[in-house]
N, CA, C and O atoms as a GROMACS GRO file, in nm:
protein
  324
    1UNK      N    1   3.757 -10.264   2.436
    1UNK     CA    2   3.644 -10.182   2.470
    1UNK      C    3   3.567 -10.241   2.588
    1UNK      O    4   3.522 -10.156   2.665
    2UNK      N    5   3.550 -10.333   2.609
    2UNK     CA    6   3.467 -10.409   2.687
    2UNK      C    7   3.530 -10.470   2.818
    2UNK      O    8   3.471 -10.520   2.914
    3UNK      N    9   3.659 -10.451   2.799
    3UNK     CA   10   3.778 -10.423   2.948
    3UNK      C   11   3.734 -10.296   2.967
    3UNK      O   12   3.644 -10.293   3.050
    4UNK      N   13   3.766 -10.177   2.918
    4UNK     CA   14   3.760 -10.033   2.962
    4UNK      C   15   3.609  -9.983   3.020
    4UNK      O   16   3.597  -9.880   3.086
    5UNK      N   17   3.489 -10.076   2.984
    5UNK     CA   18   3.351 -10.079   3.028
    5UNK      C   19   3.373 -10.126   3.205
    5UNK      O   20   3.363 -10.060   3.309
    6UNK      N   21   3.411 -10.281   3.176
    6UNK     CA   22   3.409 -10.327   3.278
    6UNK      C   23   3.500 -10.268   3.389
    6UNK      O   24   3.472 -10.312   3.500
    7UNK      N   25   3.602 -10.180   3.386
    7UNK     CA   26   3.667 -10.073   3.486
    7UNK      C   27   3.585 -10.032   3.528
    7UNK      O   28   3.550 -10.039   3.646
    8UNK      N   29   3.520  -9.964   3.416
    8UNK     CA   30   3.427  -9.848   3.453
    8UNK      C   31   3.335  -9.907   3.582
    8UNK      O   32   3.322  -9.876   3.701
    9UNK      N   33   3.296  -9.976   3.520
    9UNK     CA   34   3.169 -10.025   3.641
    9UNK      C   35   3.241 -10.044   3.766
    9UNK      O   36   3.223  -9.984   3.872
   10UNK      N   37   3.326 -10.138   3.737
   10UNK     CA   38   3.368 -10.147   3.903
   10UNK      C   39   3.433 -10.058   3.962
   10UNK      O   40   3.446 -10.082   4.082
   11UNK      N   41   3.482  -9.958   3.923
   11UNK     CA   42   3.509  -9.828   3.974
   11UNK      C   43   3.454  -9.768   4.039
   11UNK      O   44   3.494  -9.717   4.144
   12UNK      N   45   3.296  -9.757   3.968
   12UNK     CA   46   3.160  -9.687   4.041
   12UNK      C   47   3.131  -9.748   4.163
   12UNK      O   48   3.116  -9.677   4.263
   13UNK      N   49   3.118  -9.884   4.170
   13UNK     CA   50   3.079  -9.949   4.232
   13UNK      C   51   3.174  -9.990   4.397
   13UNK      O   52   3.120 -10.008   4.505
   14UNK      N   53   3.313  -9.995   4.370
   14UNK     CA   54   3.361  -9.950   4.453
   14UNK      C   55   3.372  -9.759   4.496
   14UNK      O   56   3.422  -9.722   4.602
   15UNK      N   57   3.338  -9.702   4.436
   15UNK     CA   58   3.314  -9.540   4.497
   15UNK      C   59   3.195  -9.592   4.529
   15UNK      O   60   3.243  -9.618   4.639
   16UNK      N   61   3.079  -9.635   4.538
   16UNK     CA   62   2.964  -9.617   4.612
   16UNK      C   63   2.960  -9.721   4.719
   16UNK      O   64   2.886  -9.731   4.817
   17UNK      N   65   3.032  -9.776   4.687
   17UNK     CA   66   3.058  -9.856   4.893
   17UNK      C   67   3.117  -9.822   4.953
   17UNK      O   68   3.096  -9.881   5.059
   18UNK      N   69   3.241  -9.709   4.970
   18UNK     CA   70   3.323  -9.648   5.042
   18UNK      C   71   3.201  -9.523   5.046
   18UNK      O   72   3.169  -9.505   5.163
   19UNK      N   73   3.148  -9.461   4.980
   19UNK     CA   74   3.028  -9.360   5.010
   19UNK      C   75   2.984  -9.398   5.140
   19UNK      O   76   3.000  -9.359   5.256
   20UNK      N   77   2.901  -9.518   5.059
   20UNK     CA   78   2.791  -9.555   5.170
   20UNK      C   79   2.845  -9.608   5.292
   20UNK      O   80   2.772  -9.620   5.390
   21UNK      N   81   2.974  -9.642   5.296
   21UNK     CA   82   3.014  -9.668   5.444
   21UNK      C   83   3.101  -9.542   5.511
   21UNK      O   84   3.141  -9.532   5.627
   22UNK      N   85   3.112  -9.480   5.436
   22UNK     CA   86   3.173  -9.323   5.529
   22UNK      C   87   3.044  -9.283   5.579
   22UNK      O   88   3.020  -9.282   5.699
   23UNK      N   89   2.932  -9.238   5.460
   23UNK     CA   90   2.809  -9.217   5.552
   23UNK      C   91   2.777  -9.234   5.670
   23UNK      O   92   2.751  -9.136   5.740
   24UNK      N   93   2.771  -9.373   5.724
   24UNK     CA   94   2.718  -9.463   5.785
   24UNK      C   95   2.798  -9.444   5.876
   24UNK      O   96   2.741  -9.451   5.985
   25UNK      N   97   2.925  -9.418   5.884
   25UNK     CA   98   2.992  -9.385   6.002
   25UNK      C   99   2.970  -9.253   6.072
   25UNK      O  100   2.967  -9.244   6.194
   26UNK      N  101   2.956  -9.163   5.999
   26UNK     CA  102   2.890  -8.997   6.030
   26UNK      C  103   2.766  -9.058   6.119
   26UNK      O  104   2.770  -9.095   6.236
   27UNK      N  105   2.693  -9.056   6.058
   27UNK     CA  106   2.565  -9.074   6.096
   27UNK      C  107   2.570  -9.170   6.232
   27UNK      O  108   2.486  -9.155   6.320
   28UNK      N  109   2.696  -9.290   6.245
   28UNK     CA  110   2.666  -9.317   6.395
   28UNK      C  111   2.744  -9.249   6.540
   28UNK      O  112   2.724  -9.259   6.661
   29UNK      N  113   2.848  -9.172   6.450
   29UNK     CA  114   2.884  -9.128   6.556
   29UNK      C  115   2.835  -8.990   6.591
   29UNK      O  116   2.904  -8.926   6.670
   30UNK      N  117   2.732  -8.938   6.546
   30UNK     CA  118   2.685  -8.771   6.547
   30UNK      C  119   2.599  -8.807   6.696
   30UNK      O  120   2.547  -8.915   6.723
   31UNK      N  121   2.601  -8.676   6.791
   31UNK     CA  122   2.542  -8.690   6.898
   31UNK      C  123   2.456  -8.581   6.841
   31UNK      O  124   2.487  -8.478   6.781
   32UNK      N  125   2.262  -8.661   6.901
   32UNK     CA  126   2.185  -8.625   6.858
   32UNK      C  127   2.179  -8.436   6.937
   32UNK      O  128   2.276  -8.410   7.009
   33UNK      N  129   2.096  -8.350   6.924
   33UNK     CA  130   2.150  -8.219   6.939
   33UNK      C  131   2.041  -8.208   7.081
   33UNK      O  132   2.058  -8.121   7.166
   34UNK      N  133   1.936  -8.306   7.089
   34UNK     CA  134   1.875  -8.308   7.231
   34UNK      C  135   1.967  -8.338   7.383
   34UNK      O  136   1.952  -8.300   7.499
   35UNK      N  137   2.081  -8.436   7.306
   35UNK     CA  138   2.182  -8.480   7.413
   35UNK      C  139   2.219  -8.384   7.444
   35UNK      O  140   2.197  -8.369   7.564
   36UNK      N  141   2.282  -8.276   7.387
   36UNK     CA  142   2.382  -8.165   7.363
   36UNK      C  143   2.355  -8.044   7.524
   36UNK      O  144   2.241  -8.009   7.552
   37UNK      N  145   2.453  -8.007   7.592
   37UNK     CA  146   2.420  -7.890   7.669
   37UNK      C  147   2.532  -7.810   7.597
   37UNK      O  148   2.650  -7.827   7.626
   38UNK      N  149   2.480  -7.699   7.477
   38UNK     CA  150   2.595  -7.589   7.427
   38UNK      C  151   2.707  -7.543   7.522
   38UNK      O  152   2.725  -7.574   7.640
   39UNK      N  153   2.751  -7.493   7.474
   39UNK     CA  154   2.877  -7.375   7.552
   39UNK      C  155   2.963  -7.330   7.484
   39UNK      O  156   3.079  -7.365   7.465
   40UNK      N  157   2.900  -7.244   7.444
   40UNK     CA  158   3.010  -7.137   7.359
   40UNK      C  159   3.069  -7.220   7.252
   40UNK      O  160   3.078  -7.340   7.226
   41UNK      N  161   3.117  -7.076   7.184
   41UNK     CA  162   3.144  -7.112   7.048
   41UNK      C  163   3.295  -7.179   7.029
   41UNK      O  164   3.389  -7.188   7.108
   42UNK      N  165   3.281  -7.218   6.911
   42UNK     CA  166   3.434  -7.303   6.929
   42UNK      C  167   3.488  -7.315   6.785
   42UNK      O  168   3.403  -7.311   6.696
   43UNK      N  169   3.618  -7.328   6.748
   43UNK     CA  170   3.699  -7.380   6.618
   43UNK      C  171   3.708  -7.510   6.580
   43UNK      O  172   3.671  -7.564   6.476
   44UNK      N  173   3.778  -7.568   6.702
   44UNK     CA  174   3.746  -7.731   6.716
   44UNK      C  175   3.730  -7.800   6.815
   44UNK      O  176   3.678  -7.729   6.901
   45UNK      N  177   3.752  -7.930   6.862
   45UNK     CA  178   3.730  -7.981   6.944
   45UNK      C  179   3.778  -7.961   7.058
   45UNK      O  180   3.719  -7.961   7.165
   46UNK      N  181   3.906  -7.938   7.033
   46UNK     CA  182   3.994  -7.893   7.144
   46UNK      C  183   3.950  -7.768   7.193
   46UNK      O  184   3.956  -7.763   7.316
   47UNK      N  185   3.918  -7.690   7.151
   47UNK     CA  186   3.800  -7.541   7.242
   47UNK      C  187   3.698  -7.605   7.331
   47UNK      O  188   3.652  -7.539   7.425
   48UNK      N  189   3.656  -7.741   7.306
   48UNK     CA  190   3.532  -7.763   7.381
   48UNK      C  191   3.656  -7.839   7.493
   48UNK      O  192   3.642  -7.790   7.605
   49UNK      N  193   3.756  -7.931   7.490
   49UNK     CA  194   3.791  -7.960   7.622
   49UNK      C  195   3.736  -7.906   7.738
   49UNK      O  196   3.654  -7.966   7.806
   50UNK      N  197   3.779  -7.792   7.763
   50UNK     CA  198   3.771  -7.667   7.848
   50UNK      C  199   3.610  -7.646   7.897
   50UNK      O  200   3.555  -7.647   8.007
   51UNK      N  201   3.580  -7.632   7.807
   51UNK     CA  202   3.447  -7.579   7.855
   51UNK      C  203   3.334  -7.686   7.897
   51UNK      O  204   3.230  -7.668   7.961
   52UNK      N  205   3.393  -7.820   7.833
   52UNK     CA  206   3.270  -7.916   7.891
   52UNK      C  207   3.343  -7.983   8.023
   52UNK      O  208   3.280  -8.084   8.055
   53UNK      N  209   3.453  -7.959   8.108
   53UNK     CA  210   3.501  -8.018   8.166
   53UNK      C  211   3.443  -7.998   8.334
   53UNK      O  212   3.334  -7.947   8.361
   54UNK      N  213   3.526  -8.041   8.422
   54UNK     CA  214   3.457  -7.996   8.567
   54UNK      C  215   3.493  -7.843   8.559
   54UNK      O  216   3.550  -7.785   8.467
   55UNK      N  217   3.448  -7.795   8.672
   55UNK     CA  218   3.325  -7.817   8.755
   55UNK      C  219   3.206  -7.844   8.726
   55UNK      O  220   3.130  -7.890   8.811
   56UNK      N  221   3.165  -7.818   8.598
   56UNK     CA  222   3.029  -7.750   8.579
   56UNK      C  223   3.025  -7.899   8.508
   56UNK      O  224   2.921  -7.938   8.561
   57UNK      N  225   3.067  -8.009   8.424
   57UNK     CA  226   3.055  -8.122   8.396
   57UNK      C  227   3.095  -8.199   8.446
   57UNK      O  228   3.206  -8.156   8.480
   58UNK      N  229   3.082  -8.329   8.493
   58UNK     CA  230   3.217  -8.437   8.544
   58UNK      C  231   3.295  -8.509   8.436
   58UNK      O  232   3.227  -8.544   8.340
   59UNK      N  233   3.395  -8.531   8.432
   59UNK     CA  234   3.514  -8.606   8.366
   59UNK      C  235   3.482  -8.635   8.236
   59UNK      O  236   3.531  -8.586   8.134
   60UNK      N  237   3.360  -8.752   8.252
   60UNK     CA  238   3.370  -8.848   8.142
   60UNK      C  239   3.290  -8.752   8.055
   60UNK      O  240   3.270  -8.814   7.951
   61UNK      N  241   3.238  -8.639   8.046
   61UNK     CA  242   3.146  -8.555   7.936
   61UNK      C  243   3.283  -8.527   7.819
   61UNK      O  244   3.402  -8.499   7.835
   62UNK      N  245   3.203  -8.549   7.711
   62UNK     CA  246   3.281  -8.560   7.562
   62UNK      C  247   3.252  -8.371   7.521
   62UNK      O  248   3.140  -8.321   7.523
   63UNK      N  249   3.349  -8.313   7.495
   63UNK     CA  250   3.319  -8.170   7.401
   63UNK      C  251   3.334  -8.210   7.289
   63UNK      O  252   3.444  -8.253   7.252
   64UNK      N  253   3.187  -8.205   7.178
   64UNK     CA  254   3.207  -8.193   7.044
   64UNK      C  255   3.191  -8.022   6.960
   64UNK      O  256   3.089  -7.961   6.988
   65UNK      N  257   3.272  -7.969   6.881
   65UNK     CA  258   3.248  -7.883   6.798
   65UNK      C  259   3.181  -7.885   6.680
   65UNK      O  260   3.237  -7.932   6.581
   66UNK      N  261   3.059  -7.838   6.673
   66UNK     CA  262   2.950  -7.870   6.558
   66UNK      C  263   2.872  -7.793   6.499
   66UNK      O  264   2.811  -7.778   6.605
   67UNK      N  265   2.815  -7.729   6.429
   67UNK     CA  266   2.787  -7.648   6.348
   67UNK      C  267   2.655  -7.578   6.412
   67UNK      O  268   2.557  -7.653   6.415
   68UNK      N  269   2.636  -7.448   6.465
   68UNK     CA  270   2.506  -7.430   6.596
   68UNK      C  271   2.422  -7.432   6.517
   68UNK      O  272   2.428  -7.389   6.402
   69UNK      N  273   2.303  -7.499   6.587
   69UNK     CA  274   2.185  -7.533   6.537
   69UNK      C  275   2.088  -7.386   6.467
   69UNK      O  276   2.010  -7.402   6.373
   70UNK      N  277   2.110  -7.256   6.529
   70UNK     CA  278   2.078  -7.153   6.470
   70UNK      C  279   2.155  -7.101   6.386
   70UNK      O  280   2.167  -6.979   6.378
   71UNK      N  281   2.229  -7.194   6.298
   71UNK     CA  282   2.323  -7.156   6.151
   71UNK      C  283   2.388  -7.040   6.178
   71UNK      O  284   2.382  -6.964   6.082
   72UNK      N  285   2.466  -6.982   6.302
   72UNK     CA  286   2.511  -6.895   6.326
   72UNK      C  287   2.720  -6.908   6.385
   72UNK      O  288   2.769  -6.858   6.487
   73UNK      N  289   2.792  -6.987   6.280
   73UNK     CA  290   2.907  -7.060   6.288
   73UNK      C  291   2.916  -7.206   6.408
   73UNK      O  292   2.833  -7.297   6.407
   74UNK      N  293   3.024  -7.198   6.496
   74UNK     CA  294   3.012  -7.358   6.573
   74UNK      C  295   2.986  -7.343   6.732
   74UNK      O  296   3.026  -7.242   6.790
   75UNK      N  297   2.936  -7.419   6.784
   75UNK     CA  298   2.954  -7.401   6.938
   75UNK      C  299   2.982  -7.531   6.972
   75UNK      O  300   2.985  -7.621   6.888
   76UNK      N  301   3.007  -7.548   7.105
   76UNK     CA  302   3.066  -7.691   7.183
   76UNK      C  303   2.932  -7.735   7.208
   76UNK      O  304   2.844  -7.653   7.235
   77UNK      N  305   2.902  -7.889   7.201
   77UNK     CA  306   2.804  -7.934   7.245
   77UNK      C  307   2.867  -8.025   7.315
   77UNK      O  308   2.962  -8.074   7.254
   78UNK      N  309   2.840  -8.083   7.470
   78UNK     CA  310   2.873  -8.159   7.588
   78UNK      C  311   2.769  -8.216   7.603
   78UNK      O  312   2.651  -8.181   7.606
   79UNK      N  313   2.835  -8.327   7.616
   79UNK     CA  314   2.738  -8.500   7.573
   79UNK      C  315   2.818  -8.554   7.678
   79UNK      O  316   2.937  -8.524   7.686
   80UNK      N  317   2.755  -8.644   7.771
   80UNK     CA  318   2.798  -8.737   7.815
   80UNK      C  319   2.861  -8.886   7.715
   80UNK      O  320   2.772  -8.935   7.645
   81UNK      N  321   2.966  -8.941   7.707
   81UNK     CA  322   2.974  -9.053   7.670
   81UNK      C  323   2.892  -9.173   7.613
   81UNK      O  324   2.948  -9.279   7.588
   0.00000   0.00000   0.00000
């Protein structure tokens, strides 16, 4: 009984450090939505290639696909690096 306790716990305890460090990774790689210049809507990332690229951006601008801030499905947000 007191083996099948002690699973228990460390079970939890490893699920809540893989939590808290997936979290923690979200949260550093999210570009804040002030960075962001939209452009159109998108599926995934690969829709934003295109649209954050030159002319209208230079090279190094990143297209992320992210959920539009007016809860109205995704658009590309273009962030510089």
């Amino acid at each position: 009984m007191a083996l099948s306790k002690l699973r228990l716990i460390v079970t939890l305890l490893v699920c809540c450090v893989l939590v808290t460090s997936q979290s923690k990774d979200v949260r550093e790689n999210a570009i804040h939505p002030s960075q962001c210049v939209f452009r159109g809507p998108c599926n995934s990332h690969r829709n934003c290639k295109s649209q954050c690229g030159p002319p209208d951006f230079p090279p190094e601008t990143i297209g992320f696909c992210q959920p539009s801030p007016r809860g109205h499905g995704n658009i590309c947000c273009c962030a510089k690096d």
